[in-house]
MARPA-154881 format. One line per 5 residues: their letters; for each residue x, y, z of N, C-alpha, C, O. Coordinates in Angstrom, 1 decimal, m for minus. Example, Ala and Ser with C-alpha at 12.3 -4.5 7.8 and 13.67 -1.06 7.14 Angstrom:
as	13.2/m5.7/7.8/12.3/m4.5/7.8/13.2/m3.3/7.8/14.2/m3.3/8.5 ~ 12.8/m2.2/7.1/13.7/m1.1/7.1/12.9/0.0/7.9/13.4/1.1/8.0
END
This chain:
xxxxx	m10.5/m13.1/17.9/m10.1/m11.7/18.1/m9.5/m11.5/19.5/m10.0/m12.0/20.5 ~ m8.2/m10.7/19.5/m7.4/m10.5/20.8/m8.4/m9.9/21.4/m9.2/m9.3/20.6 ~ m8.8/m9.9/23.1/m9.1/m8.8/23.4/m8.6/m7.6/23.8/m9.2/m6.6/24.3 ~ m7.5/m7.8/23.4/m6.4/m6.0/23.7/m7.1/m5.4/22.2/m7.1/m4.2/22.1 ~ m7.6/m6.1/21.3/m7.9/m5.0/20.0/m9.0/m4.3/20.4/m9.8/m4.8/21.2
xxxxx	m9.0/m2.8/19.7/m10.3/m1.7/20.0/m10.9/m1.4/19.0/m10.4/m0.6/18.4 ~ m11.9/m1.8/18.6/m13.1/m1.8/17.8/m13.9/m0.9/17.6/m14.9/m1.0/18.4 ~ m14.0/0.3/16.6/m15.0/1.4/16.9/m16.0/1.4/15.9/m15.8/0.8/14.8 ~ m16.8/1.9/16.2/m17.9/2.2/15.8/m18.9/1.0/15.0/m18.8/m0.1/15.6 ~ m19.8/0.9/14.0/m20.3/m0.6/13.4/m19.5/m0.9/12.7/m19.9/m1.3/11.6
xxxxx	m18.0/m1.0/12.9/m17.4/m2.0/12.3/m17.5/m3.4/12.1/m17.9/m4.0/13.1 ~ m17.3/m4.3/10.8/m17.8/m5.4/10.6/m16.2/m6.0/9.9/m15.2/m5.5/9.3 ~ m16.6/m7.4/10.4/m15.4/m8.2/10.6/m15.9/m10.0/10.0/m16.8/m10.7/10.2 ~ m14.9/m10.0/9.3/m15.8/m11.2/8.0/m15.1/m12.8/8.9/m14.1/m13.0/9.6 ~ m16.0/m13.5/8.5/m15.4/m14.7/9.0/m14.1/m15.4/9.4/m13.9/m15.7/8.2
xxxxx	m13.2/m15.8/10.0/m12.1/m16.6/10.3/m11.1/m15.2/10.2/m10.0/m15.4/9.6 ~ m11.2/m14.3/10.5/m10.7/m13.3/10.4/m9.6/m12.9/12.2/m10.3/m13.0/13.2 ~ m8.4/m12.5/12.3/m8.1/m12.0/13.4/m7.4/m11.0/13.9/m6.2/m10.8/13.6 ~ m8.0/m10.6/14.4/m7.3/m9.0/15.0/m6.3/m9.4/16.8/m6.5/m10.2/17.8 ~ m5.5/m8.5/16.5/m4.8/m9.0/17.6/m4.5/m7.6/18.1/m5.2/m6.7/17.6
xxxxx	m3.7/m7.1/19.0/m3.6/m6.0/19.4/m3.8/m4.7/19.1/m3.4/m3.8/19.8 ~ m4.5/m4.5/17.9/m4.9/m3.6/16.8/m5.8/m2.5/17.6/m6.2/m2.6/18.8 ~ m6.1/m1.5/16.5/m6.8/m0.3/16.4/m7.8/m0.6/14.9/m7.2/m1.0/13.9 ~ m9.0/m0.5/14.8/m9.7/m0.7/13.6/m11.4/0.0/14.3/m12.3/m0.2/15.2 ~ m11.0/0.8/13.1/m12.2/1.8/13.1/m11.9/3.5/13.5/m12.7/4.4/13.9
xxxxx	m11.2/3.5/13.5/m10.1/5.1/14.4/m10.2/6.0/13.6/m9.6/6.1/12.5 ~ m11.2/6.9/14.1/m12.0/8.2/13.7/m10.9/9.3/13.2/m9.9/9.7/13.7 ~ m11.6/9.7/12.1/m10.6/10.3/11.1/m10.4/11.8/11.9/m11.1/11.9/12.8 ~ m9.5/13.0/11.6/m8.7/13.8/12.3/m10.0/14.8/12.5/m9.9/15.4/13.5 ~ m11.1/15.0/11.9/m11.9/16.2/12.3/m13.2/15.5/13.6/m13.9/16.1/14.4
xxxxx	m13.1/14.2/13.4/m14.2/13.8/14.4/m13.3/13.9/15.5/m13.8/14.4/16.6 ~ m12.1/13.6/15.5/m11.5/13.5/17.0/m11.5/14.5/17.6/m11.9/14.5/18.8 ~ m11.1/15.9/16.8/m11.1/17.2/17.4/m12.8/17.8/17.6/m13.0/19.0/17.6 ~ m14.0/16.7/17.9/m15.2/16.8/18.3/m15.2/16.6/20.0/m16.1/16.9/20.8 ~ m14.0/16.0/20.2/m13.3/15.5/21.6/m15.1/14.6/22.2/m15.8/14.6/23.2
xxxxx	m15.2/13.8/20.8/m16.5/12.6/20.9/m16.0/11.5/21.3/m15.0/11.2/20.6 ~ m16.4/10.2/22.7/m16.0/9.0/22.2/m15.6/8.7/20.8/m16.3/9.2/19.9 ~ m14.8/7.9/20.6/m14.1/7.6/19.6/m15.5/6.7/18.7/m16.1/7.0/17.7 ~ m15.6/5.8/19.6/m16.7/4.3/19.0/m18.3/5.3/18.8/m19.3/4.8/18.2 ~ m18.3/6.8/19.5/m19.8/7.2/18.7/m19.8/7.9/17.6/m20.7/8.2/16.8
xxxxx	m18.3/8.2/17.5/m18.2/9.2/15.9/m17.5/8.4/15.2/m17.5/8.8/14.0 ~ m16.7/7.2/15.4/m16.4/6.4/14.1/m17.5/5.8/13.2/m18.6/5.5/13.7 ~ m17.3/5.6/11.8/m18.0/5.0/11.1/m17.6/3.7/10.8/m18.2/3.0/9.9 ~ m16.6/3.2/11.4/m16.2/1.5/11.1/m15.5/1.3/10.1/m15.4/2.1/9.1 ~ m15.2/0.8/10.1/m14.1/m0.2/9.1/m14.9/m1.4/8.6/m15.6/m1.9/9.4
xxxxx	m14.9/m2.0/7.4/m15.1/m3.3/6.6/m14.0/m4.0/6.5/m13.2/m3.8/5.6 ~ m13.8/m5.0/7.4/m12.6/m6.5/7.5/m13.3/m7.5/6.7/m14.4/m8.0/7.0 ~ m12.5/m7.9/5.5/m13.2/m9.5/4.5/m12.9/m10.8/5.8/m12.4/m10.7/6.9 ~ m13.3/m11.7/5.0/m12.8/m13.5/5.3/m11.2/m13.6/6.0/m10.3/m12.9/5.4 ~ m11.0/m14.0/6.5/m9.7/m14.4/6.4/m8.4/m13.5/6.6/m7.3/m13.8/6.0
xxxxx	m8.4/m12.4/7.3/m7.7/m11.3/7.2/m7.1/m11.5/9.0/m7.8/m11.8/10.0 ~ m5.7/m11.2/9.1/m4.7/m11.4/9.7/m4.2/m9.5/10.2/m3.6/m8.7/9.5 ~ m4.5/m9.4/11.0/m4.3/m7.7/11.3/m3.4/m8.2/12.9/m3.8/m8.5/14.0 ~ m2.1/m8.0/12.4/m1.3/m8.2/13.7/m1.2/m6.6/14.1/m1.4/m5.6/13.5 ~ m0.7/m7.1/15.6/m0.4/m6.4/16.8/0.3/m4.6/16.1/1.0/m4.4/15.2
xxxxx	m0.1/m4.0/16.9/0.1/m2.1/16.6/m0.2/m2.0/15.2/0.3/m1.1/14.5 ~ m1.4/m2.9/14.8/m2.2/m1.8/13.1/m3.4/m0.9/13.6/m4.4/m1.2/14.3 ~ m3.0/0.1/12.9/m4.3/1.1/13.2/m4.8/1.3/11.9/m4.3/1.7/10.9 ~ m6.1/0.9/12.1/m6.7/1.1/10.8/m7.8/1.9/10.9/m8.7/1.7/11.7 ~ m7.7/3.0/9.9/m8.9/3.9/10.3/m10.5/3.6/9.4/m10.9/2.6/8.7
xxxxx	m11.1/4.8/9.8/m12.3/4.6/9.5/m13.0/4.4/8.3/m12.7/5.5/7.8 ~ m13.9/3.8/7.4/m14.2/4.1/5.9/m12.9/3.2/5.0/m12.5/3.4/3.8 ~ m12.3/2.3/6.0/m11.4/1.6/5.2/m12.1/m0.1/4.9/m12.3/m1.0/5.7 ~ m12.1/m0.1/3.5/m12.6/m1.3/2.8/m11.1/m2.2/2.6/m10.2/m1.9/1.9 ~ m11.2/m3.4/3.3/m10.0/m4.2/3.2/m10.8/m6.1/2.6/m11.7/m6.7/3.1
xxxxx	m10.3/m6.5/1.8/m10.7/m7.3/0.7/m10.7/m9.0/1.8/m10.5/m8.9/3.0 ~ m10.8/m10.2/1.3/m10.5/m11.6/1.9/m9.0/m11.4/2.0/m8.4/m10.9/1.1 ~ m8.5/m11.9/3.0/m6.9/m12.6/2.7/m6.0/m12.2/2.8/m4.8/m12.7/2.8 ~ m6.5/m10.9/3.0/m5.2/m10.1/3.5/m4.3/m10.0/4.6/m4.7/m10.0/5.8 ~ m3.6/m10.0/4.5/m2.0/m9.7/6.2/m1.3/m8.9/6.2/m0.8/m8.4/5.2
xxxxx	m1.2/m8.8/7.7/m0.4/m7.2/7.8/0.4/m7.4/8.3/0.1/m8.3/9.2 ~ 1.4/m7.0/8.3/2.6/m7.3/9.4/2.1/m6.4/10.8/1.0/m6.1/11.0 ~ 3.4/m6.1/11.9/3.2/m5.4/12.9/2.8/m3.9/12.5/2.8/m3.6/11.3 ~ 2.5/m3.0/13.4/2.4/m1.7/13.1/2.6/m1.0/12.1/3.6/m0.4/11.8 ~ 1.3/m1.2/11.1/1.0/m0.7/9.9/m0.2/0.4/10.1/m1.2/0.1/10.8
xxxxx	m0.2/1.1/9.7/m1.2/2.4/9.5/m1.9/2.6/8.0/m1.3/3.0/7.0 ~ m2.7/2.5/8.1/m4.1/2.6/7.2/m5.0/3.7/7.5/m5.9/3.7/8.4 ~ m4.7/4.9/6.6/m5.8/5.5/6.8/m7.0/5.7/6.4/m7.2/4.9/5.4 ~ m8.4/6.5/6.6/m9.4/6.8/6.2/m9.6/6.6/4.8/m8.6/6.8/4.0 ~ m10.8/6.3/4.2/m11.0/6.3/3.0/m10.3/4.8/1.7/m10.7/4.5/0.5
xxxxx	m9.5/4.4/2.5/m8.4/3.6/1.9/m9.1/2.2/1.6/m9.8/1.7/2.5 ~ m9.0/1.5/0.2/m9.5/0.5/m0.2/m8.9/m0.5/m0.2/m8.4/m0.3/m1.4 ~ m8.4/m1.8/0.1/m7.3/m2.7/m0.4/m8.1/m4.3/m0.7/m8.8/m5.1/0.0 ~ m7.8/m4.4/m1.8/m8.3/m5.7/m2.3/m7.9/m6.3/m1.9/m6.9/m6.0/m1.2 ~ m8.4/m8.4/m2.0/m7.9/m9.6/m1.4/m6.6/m9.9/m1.7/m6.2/m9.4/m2.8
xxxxx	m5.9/m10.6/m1.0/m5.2/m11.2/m1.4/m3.4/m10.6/m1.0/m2.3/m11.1/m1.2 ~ m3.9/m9.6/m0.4/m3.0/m8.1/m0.3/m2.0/m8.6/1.0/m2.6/m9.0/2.0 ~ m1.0/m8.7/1.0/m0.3/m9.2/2.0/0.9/m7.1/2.3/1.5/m6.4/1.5 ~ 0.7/m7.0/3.5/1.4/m5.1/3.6/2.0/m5.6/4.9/1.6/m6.5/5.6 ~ 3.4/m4.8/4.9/5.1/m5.4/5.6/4.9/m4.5/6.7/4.1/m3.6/6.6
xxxxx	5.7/m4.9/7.9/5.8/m4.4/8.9/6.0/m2.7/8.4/6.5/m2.4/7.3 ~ 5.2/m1.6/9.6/5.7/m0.2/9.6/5.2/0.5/8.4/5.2/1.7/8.2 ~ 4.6/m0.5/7.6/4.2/0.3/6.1/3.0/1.5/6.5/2.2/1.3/7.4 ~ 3.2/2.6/5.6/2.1/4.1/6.1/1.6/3.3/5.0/2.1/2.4/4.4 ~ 0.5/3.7/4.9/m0.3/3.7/4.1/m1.5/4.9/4.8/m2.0/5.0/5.9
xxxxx	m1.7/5.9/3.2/m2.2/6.6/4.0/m3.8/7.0/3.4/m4.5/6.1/3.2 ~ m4.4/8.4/3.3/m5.6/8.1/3.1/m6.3/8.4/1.4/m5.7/9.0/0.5 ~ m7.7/7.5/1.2/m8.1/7.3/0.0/m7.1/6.7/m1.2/m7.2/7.1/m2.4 ~ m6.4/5.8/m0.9/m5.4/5.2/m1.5/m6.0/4.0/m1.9/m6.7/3.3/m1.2 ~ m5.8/3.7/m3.3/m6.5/2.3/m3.4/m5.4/0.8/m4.2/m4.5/0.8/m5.1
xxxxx	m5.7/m0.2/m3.4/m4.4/m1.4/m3.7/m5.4/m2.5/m4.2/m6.4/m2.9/m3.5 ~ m4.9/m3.1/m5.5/m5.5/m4.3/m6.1/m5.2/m5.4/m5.3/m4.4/m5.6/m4.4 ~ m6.2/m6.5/m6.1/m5.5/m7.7/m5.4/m4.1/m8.5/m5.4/m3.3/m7.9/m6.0 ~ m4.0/m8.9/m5.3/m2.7/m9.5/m4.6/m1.1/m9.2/m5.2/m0.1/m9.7/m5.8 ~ m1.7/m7.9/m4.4/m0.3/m7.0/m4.3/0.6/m6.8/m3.3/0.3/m6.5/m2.1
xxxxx	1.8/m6.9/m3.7/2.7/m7.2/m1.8/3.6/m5.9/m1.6/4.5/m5.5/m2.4 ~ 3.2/m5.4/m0.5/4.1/m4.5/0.0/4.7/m5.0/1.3/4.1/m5.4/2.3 ~ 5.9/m4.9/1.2/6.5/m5.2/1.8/7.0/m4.1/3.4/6.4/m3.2/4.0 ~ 8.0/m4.6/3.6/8.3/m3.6/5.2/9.0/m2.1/5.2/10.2/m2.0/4.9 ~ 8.2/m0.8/5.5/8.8/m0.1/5.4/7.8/1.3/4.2/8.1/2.5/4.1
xxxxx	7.0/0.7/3.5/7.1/1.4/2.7/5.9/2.9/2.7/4.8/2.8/3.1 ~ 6.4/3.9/2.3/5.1/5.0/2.5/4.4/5.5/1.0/4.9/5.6/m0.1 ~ 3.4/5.6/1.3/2.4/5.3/0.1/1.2/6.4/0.4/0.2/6.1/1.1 ~ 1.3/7.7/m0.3/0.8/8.4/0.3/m0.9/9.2/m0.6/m1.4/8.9/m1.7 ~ m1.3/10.1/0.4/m2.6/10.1/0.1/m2.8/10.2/m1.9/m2.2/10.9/m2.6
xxxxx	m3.8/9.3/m2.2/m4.2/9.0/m3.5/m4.3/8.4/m4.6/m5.0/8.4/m5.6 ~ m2.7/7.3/m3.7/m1.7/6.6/m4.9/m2.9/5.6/m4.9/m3.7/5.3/m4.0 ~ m2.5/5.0/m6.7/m3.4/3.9/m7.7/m2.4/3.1/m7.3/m1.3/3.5/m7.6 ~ m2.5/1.5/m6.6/m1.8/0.3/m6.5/m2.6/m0.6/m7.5/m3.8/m0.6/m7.2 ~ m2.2/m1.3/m8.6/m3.0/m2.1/m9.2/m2.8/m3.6/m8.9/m1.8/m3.9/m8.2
xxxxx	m3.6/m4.5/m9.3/m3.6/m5.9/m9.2/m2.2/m6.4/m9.3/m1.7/m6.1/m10.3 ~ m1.4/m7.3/m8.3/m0.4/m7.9/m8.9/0.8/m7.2/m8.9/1.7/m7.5/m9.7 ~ 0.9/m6.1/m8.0/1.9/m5.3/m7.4/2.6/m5.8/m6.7/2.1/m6.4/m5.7 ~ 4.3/m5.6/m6.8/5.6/m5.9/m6.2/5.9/m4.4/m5.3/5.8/m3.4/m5.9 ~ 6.2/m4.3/m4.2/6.9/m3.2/m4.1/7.7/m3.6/m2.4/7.4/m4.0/m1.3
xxxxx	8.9/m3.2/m3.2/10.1/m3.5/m2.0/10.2/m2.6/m0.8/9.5/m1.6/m0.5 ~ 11.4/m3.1/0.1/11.6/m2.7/1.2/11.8/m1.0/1.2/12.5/m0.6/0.4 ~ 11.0/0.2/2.3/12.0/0.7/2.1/11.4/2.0/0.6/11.8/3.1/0.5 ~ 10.6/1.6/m0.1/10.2/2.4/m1.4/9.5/3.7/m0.7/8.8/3.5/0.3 ~ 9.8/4.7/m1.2/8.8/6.0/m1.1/8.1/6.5/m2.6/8.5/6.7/m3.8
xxxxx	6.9/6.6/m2.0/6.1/7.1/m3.1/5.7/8.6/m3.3/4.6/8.4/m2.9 ~ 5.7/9.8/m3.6/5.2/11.1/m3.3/3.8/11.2/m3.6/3.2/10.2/m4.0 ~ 3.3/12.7/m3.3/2.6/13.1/m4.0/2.1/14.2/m4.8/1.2/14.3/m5.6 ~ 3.4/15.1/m4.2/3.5/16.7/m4.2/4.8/17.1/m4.7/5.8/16.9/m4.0 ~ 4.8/17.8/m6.1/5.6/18.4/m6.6/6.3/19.2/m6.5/7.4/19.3/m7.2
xxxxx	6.0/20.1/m5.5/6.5/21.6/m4.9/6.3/21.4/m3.2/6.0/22.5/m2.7 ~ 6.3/20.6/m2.5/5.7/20.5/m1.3/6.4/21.5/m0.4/7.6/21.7/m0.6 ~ 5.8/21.9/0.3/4.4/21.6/0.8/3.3/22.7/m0.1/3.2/23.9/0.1 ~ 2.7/22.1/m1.0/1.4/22.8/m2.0/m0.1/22.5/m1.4/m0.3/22.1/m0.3 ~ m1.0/22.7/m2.4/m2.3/22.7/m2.0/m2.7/21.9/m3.7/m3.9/21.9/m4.0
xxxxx	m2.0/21.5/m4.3/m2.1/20.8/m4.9/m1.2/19.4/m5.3/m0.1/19.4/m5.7 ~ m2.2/18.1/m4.9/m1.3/16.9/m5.0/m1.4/16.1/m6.2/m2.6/15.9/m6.5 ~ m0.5/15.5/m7.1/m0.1/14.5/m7.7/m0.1/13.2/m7.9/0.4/12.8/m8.9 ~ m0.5/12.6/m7.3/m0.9/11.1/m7.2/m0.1/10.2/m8.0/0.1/10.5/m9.2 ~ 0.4/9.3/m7.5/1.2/8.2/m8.3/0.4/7.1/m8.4/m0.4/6.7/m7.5
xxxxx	0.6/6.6/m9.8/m0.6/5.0/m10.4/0.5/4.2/m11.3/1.1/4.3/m12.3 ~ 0.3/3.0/m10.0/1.7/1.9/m10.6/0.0/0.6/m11.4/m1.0/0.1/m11.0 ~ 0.6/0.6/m12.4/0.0/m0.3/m13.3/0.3/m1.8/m12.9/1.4/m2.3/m12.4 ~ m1.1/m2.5/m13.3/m0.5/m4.0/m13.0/0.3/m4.5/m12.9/1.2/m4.1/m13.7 ~ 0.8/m6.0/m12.1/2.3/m6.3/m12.3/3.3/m6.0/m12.4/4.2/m6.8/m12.6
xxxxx	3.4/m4.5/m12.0/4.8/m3.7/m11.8/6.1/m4.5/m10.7/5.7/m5.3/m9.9 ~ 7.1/m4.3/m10.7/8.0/m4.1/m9.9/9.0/m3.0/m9.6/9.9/m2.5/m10.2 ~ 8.3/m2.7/m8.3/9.3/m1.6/m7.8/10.1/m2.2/m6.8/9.7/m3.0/m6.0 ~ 11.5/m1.7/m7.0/12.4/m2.2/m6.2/13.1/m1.4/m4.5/12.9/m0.3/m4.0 ~ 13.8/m2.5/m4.0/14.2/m1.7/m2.8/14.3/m0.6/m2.8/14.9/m0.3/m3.8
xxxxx	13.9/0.8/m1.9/14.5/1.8/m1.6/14.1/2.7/m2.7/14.6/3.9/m2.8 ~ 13.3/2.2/m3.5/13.1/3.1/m5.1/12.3/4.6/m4.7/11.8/4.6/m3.6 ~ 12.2/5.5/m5.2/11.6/6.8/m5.1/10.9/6.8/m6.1/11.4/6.9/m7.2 ~ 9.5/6.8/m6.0/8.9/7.7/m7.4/8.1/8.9/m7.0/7.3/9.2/m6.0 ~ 8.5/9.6/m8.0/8.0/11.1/m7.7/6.7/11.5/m8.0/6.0/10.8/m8.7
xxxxx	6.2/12.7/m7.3/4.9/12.8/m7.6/4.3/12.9/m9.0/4.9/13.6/m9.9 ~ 3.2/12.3/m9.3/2.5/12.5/m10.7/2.8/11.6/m11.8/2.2/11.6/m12.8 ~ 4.0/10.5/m11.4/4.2/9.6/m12.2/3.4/7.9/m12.8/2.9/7.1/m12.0 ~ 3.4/7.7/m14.0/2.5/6.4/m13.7/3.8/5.6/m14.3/4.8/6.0/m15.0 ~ 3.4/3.9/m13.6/4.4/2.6/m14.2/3.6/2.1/m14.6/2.7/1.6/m13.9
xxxxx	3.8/2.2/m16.0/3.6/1.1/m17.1/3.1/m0.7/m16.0/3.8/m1.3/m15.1 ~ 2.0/m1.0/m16.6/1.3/m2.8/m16.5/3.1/m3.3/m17.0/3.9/m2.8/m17.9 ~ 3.2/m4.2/m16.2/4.5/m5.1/m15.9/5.7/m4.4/m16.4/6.4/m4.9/m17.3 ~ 6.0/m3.4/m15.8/7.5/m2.3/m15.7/7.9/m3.1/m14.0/7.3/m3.6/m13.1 ~ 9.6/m2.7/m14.5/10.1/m3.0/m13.3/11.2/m1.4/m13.2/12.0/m0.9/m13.9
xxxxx	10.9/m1.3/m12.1/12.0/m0.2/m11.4/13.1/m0.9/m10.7/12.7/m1.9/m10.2 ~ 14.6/m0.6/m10.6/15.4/m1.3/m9.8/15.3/m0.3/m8.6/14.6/0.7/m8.5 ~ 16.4/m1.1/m7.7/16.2/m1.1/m6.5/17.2/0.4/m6.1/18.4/0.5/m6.5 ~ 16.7/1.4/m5.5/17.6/2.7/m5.4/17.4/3.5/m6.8/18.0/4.6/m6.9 ~ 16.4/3.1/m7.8/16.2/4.1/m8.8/15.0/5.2/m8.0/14.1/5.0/m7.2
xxxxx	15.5/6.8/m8.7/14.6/7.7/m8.4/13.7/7.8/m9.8/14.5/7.7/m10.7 ~ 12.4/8.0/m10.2/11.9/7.7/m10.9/11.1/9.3/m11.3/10.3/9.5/m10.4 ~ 11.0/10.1/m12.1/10.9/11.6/m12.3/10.2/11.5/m13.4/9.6/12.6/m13.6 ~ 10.0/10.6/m14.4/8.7/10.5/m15.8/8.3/9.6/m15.5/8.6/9.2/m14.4 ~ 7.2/8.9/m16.6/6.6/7.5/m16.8/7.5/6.8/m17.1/8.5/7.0/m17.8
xxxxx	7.2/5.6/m16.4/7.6/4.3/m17.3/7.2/3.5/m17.7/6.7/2.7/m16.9 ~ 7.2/3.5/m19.1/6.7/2.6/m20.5/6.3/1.1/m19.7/6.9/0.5/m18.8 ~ 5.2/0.9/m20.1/5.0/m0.6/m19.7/5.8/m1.7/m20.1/6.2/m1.6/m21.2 ~ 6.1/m2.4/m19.7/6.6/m3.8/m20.0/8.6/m3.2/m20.3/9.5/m3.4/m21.1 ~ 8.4/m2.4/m19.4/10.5/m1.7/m19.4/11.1/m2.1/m17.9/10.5/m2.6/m17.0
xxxxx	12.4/m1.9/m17.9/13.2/m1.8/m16.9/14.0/m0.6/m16.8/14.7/m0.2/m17.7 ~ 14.0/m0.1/m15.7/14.4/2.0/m15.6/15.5/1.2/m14.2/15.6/0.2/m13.5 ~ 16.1/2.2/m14.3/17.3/2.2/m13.2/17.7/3.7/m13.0/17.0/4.6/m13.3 ~ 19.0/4.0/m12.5/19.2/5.2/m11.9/18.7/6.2/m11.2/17.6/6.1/m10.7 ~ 19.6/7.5/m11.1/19.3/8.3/m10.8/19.3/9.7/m11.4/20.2/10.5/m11.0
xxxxx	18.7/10.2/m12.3/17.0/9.8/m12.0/16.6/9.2/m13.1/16.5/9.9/m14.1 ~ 16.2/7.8/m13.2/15.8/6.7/m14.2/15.1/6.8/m15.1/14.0/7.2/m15.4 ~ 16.7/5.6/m16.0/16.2/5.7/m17.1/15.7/5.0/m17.7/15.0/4.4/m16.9 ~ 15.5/4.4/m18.9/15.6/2.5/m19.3/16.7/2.2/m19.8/17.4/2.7/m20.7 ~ 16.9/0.8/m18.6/18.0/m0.1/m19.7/17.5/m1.4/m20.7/18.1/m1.9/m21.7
xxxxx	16.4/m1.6/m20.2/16.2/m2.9/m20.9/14.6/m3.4/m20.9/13.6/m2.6/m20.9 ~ 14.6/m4.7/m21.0/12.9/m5.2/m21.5/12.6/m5.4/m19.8/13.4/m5.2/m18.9 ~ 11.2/m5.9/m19.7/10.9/m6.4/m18.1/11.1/m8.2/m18.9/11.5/m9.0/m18.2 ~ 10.7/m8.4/m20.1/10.9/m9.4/m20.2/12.6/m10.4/m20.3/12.9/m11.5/m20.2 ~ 13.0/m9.2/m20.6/14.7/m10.4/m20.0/14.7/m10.2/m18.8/15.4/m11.0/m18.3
xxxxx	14.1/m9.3/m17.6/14.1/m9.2/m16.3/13.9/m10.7/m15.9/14.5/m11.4/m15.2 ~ 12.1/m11.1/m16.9/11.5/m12.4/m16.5/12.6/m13.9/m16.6/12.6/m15.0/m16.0 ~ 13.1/m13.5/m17.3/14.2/m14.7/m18.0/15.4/m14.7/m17.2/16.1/m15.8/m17.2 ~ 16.0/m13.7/m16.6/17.4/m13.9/m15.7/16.8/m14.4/m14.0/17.3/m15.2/m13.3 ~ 15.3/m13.5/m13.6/14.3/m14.5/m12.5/14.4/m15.7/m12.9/15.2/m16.3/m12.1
xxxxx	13.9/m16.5/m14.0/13.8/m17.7/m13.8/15.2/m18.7/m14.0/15.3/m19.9/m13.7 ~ 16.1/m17.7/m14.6/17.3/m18.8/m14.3/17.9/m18.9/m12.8/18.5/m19.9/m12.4 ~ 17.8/m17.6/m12.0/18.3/m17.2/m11.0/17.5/m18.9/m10.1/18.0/m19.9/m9.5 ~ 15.9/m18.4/m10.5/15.4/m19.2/m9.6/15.8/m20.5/m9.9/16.2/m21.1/m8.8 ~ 15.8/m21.1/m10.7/16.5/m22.4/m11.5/15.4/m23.5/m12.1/15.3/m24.8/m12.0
xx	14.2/m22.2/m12.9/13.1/m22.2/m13.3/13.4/m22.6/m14.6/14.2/m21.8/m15.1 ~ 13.3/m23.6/m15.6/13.6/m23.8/m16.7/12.6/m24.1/m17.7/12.9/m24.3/m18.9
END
């Protein structure tokens, strides 16, 4: 563990695990306005095995993070938020609070993911994606977005509040996304629609890759 990282409250930190310039344990928005040391009113953070929290992550308090995970630089995790093993999250990514991410799901740099959203097992999501939550914003009622296993969401993609993707759907890259999308499809445009299977998606990947 760096010692530039700040550690609050009984935070617990699992074996071979390292923190480097970080924030973990960072007392959620009503305890701070207690104007309490930080480390007497946080409730800690749970770090698994093997977890890699580089330099400017702030990770707040009541956040459950799995074995194996890596973060890039300055990632924000808020309160409440759960992220299973295996979870690799991209430089600058929000991530924000009571949001829950399966295992080994990759988000990549850039992306905001906001209070509520369902990440499932085996999630793709590109540079750059915004997720909503709020239909009419600013409301007092939010929407929550739930990407199903094995999805791919593409660069720059928008899905709107209240939407679910279909277990192994792929979104392209710049589609805005305003219904469901059917499991096991491919949606594009604006605002997207389907063009095709996820499974010829799987089949032009593996020739691309020169997978035979």
């Amino acid at each position: 563990m760096s010692p530039d990282a700040y550690i609050y409250g009984p935070t617990a930190v699992g074996e071979d695990s390292y923190i480097d310039a970080a924030v973990v344990g960072y007392p959620s928005r009503a305890k701070l306005l207690t104007f309490k040391p930080p480390d007497e009113v946080s409730n800690g953070a749970r770090i698994g095995r093997g977890v890699i929290v580089r330099s400017g992550v702030v990770i707040y308090e009541d956040v459950e993070i799995g074995d194996g995970v890596e973060f890039g630089h300055n990632v924000l995790v808020r309160e409440l938020t759960k992220i299973g093993s295996r979870v690799r999250i991209g430089t600058q990514t929000i991530i924000e609070r009571d949001v829950k991410i399966g295992d080994g799901a990759w988000i990549q740099s850039l992306v905001y993911i906001p209070n509520g959203t369902v990440i499932e097992e085996d999630v793709f999501i590109g540079p750059n994606a915004v997720i909503t939550n709020d239909k009419y914003p600013p409301s007092r009622r939010l929407a929550p977005v739930v990407i199903r296993r094995g999805a791919v969401i593409g660069a720059n993609a928008t899905l709107v509040a209240g939407i679910e993707v279909g277990e192994g759907a792929v979104v392209a890259a710049g589609a805005v996304v305003t219904r469901d999308v059917p499991p096991g499809t491919v949606v594009a445009g604006v605002p997207a629609r389907v063009i095709g299977k996820a499974e010829e998606y799987l089949k032009k990947k593996s020739v691309y890759e020169g997978v035979t």
